[in-house]
N, C-alpha and C positions, 0 to 999 in steps of 0.2 A: 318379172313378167311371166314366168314358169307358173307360177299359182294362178294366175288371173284366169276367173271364169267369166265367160260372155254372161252365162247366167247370172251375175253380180250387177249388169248395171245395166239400163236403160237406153242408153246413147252413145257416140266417139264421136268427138272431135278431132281429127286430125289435122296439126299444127301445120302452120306453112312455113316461109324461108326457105332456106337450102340447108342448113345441117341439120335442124330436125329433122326431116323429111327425109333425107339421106341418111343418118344416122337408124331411121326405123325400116327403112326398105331392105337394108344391109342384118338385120336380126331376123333370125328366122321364127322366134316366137313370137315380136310382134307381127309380124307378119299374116303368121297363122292365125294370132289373134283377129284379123283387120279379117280376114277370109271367115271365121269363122263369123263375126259379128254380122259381116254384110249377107252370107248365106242362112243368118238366124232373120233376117229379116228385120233388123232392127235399122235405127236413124243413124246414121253416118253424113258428120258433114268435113267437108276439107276444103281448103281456102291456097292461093298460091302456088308453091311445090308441092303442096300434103298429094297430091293425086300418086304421086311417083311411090306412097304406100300401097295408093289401091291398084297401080301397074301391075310392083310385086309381088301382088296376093292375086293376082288373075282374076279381078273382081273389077276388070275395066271395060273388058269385051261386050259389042252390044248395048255400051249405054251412056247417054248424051250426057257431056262432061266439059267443063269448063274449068280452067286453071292458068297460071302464068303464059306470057306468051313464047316462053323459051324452053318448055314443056310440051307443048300441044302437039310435035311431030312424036314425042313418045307416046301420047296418049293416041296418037292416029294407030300408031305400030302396034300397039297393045290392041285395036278391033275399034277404042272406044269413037264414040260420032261427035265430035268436038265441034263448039258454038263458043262465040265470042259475047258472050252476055254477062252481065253482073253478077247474074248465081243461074246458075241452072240444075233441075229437081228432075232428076229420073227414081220414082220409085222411091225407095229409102236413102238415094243419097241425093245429097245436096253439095255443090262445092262451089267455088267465087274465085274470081281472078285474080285480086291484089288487095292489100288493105284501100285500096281506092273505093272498093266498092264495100267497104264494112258497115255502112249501115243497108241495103239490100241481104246481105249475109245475113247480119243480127236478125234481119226479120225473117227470112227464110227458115234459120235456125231454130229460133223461138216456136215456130209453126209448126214444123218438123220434132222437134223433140217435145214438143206440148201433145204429140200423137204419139209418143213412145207407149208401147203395150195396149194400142189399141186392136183390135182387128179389122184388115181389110177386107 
């Protein structure tokens, strides 16, 4: 993760569950990657527990955010304005409650990262 440039790719996905999710918030270079990607302005989408990466990168504050529902008091604490909906789209990111709602995701996704490298 030490090499990776945001400059290298177009989008993040970031994984849901519980150890993905926790295994990335706990690395401080993915981390910084997650922080630098969302401050480049690029497409970021996260599904489940993935938010608890964009807690740890202070990339949650001020912006409406959906994710599992034994998460959402973290994401309160961390500023973000949490909604119980399928996927909800602040800006460049995008994220989804549970694989319940994977086909709403897919499509958000698709949408979202089909605009990667556009200008707003």
């Amino acid at each position: 993760m030490k090499s990776a440039s945001v400059d290298d790719y177009d989008a993040l996905l970031l994984p849901g569950g519980t150890v993905n999710p926790d295994q990335l918030r706990v690395d401080s270079d993915a981390v910084g990657f997650v922080r630098d990607f969302v401050g480049a302005g690029k497409p970021v989408a996260s599904i489940c527990h993935g938010p608890w990466t964009l807690i740890e990168a202070g990339v949650a504050a001020g912006r409406t955010l959906t994710s599992y529902p034994s998460i959402r008091t973290d994401l309160r604490n961390a500023g973000a304005n949490v909604v119980d909906e399928e996927v909800a789209r602040d800006g460049n990111l995008v994220t989804s409650r549970s694989p319940d709602d994977l086909p709403a995701f897919n499509s958000a996704i698709v949408e979202l990262f089909s605009q990667a490298g556009e200008t707003t």
